[in-house]
C-alpha positions as CSV (number, residue, x, y, z in Angstrom):
1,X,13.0,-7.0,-9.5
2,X,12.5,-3.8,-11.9
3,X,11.8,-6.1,-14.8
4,X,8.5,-6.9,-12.8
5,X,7.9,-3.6,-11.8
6,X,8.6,-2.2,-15.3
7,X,5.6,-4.3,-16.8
8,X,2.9,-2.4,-14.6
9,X,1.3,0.1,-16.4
10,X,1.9,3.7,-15.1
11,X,-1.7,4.5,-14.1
12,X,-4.1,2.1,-13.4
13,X,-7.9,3.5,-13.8
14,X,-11.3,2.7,-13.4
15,X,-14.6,5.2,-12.9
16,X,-13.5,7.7,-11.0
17,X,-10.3,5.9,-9.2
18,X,-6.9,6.1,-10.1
19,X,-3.7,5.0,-9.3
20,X,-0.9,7.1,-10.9
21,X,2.6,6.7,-9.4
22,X,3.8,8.7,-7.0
23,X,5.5,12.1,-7.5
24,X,7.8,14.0,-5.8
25,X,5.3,16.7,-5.0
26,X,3.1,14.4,-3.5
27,X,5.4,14.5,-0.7
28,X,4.0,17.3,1.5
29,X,0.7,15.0,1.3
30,X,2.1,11.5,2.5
31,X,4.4,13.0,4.4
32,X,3.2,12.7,8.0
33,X,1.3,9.5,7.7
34,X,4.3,7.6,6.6
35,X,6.1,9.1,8.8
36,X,3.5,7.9,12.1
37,X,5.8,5.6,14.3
38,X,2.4,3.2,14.6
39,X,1.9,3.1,10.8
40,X,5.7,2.1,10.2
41,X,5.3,-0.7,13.2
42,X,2.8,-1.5,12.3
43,X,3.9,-2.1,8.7
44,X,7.0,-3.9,10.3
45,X,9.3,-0.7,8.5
46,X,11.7,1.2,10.2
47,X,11.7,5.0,10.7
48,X,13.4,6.6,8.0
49,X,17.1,7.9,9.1
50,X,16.8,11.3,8.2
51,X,14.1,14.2,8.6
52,X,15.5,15.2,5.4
53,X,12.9,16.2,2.7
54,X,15.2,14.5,-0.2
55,X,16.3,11.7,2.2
56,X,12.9,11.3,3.4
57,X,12.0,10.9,-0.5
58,X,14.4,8.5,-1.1
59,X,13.4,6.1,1.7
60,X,9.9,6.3,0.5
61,X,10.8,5.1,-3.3
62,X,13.5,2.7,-2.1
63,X,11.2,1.0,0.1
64,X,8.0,0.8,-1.7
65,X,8.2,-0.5,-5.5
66,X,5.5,0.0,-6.5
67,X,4.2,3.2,-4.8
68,X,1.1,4.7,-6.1
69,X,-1.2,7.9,-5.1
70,X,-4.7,6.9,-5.1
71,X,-7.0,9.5,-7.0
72,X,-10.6,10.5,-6.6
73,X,-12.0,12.5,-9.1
74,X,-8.8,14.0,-9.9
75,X,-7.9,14.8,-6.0
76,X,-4.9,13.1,-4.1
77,X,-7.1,10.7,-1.1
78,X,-4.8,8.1,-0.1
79,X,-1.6,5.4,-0.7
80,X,-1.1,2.2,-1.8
81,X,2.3,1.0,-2.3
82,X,4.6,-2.8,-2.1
83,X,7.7,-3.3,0.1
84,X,9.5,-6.0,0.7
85,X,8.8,-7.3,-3.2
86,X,9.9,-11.1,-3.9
87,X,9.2,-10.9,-7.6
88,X,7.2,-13.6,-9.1
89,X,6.7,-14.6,-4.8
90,X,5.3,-12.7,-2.3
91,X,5.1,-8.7,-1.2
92,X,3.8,-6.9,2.0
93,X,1.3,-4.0,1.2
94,X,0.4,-0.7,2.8
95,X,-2.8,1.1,1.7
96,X,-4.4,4.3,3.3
97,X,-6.6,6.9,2.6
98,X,-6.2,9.5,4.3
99,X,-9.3,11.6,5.2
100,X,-11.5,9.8,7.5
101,X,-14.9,11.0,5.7
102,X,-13.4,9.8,2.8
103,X,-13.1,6.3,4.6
104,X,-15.5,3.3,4.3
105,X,-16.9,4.6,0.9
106,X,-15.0,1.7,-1.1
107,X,-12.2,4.2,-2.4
108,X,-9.5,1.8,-0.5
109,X,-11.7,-1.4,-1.9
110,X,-11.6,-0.3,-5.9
111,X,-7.9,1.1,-5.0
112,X,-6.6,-2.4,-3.9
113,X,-8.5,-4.3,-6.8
114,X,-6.9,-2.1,-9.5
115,X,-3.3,-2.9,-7.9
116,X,-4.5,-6.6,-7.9
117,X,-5.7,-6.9,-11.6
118,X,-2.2,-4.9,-12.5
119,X,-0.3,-7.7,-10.6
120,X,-2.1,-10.6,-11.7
121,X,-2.0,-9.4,-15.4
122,X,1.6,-8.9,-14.9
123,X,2.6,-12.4,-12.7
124,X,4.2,-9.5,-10.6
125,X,3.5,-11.6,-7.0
126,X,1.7,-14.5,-6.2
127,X,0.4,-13.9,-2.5
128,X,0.6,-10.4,-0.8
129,X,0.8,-9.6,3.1
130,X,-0.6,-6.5,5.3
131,X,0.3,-6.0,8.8
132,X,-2.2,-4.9,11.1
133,X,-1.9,-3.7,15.2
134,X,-4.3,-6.2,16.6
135,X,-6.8,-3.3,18.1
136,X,-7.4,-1.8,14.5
137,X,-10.6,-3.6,14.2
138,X,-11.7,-1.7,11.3
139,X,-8.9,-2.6,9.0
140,X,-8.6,-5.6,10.2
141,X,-12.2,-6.1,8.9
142,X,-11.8,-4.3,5.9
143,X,-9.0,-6.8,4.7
144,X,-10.9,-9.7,5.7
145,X,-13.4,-8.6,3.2
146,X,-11.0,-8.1,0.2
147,X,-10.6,-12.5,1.4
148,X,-7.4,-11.9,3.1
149,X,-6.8,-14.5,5.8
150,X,-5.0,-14.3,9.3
151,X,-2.1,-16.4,9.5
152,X,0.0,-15.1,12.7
153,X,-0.5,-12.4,15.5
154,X,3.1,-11.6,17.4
155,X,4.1,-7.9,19.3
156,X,0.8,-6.9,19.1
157,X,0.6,-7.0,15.2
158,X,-1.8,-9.2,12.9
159,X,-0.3,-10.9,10.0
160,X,-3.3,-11.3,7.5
161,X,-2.1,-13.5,3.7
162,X,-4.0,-12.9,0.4
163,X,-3.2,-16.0,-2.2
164,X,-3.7,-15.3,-5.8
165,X,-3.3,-19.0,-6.8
């Protein structure tokens, strides 16, 4: 699996948009949204097992690979990172930013097609997933747009399939 992982670029930029990989001290700033019992369930991930600052870092670099801190401008607005990574297959994907004014002003839109080109260029996955609680219209729309397509709704959670191929 790292051999995948290894060929994506560090940083992947374009305009104003960046994704850099994650850092330690980006902790304090992802902290509390990854640690939301909806966004994990949602997510179909499991609470991490310690409130632990360095065991709650851990979890969050053993579970997403590759985990990325979306940049505006130079200032930290969201997340976007893989789990559950079947190299040269399939992964599940969590993307967020953060601020709600900073919502629906395409940040998550150019965030998600810079991850995409970097997978494509790098045959890192050939179909991702995103799980979705089936009232959370908004994202739900929001990946329909990026072309993703529902394929099964169970515990109150949307399963929604992007194919590269």
């Amino acid at each position: 699996m790292f051999m995948f992982i290894a060929k994506m670029p560090g940083c992947l930029e374009d305009d104003n948009i960046r994704l850099r990989p994650l850092r330690i001290f980006d902790g304090p700033f992802i902290t509390d949204v990854l640690r939301d019992k909806d966004i994990l369930k949602s997510n179909g991930l499991s609470k991490p097992m310690s409130s632990l600052w360095f065991s709650f870092w851990w979890w969050i670099k053993k579970t997403f690979m590759p985990c990325y801190c979306i940049e505006c401008d130079s200032k930290r607005i969201g997340f976007i990172g893989l789990y559950n990574l079947s190299p040269g297959k399939s992964a599940e994907m969590s993307l967020a930013i953060f601020n709600e004014i900073l919502r629906r002003h395409g940040y998550g839109t150019r965030a998600f097609r810079l991850l995409v080109q970097g997978l494509k260029r790098y045959s890192v996955v050939k179909n991702l997933l995103v799980k979705v609680e089936t009232d959370n219209h908004a994202a739900i729309s929001f990946w329909r747009k990026l072309g993703f397509i529902e394929t099964e709704i169970s515990d109150g959670v949307v399963n929604i399939s992007l194919d590269f191929t």
